[in-house]
C-alpha positions in Angstrom: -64.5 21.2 -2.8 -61.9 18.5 -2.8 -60.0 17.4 -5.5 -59.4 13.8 -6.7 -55.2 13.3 -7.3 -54.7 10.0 -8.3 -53.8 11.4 -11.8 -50.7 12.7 -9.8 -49.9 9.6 -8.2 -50.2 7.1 -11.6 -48.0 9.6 -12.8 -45.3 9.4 -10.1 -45.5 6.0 -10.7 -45.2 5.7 -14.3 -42.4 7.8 -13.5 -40.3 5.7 -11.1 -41.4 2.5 -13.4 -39.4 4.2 -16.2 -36.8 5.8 -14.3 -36.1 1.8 -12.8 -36.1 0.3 -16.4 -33.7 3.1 -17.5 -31.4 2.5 -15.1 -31.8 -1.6 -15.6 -31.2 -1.0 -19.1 -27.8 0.7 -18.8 -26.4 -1.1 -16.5 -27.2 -4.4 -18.3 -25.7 -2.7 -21.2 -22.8 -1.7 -19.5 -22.0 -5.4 -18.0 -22.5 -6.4 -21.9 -19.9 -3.6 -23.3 -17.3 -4.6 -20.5 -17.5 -8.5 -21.3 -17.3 -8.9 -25.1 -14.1 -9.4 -26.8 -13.0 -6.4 -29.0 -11.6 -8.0 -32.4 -10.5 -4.1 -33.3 -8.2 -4.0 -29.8 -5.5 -6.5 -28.9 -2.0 -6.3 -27.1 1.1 -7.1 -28.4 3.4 -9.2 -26.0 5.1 -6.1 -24.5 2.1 -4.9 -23.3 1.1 -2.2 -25.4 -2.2 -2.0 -27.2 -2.8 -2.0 -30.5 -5.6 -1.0 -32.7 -6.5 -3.2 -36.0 -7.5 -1.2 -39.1 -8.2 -1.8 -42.6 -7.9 1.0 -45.3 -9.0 0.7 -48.8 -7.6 3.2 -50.9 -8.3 3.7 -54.8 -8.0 6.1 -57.3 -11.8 6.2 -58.3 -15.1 6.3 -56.9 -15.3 3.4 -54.4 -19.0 2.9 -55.6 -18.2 2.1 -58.8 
């Protein structure tokens, strides 16, 4: 009796159709992370990086 497989093959397809869009999608997000600015990161004029941070300190609950 023979068996009808094109279940199998739409499968393998949906498959590859994902697998292609995964790999689109990372690499376009890649390209994105490697051309924006960081406003967090700069150098100083030696050289040497430096990181921007801002601390908020106070003695009570910051919520209140």
């Amino acid at each position: 009796m023979p068996t009808c497989r094109p279940c199998r093959c739409l499968a393998s397809g949906t498959r590859l159709r994902q697998l292609c869009l995964l790999a689109i999608t990372a690499l376009s997000a890649l390209v994105a992370a490697a051309t924006s600015s960081s406003t967090w990161i700069d150098s100083n004029p030696a050289g040497e990086r430096r990181v921007h941070l801002y601390f908020f300190w106070t003695s009570s609950c910051p919520h209140c």
